[in-house]
C-alpha positions in Angstrom: 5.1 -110.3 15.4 4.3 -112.0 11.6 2.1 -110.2 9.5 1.5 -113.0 6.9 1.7 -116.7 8.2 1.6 -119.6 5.8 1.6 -122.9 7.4 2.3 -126.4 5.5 0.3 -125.1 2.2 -0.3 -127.0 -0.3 -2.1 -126.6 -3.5 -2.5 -129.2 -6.6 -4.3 -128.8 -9.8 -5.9 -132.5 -10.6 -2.6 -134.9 -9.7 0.1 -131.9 -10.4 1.3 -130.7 -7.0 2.2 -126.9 -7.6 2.7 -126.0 -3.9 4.1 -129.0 -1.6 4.4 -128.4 2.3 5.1 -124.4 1.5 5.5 -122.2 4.7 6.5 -118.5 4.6 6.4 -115.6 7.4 6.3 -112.2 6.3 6.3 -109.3 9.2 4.8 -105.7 8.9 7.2 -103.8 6.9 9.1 -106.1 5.4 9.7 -105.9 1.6 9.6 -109.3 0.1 9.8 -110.4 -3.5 9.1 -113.8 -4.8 11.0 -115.4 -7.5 11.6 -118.6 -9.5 11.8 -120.3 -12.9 7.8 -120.5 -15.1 5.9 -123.2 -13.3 7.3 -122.9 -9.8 4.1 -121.7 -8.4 4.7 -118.0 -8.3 1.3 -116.9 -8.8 -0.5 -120.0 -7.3 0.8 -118.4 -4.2 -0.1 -115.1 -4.6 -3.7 -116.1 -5.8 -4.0 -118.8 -2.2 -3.0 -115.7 -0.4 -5.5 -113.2 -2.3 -8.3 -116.0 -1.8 -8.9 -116.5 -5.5 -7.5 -120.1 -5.4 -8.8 -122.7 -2.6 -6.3 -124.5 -1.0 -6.2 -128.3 -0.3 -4.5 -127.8 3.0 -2.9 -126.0 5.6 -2.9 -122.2 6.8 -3.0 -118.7 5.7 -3.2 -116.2 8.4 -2.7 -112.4 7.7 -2.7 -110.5 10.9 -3.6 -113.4 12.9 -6.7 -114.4 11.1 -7.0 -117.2 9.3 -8.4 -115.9 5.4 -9.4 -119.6 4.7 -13.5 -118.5 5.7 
């Protein structure tokens, strides 16, 4: 069973789209690391995920509960 589910994020800042479509499962005890060129959207994703960005759509469930409320 998934830990982290991320369903079909996306994220823009005014017309820039940093996170198009993005999905991701992570399950308990997995090590995961995220990398990628300056820009990619690194830590847009980890802030959506920590709650400090809104999203403009989709799904981020940790545990099975959403964290988008």
């Amino acid at each position: 069973m998934s830990y982290i589910d991320i369903i079909d994020l996306n994220k823009r800042f005014g017309l820039q789209k940093v996170l198009k479509n993005f999905n991701m499962t992570v399950n308990k005890r997995e090590f995961l690391t995220i990398l990628g060129p300056s820009g990619c959207g690194k830590s847009t994703l980890l802030r959506c995920i920590a709650g400090f960005e809104n999203i403009d759509s989709g799904e981020i469930n940790i545990d099975n509960k959403s964290i988008l409320n």
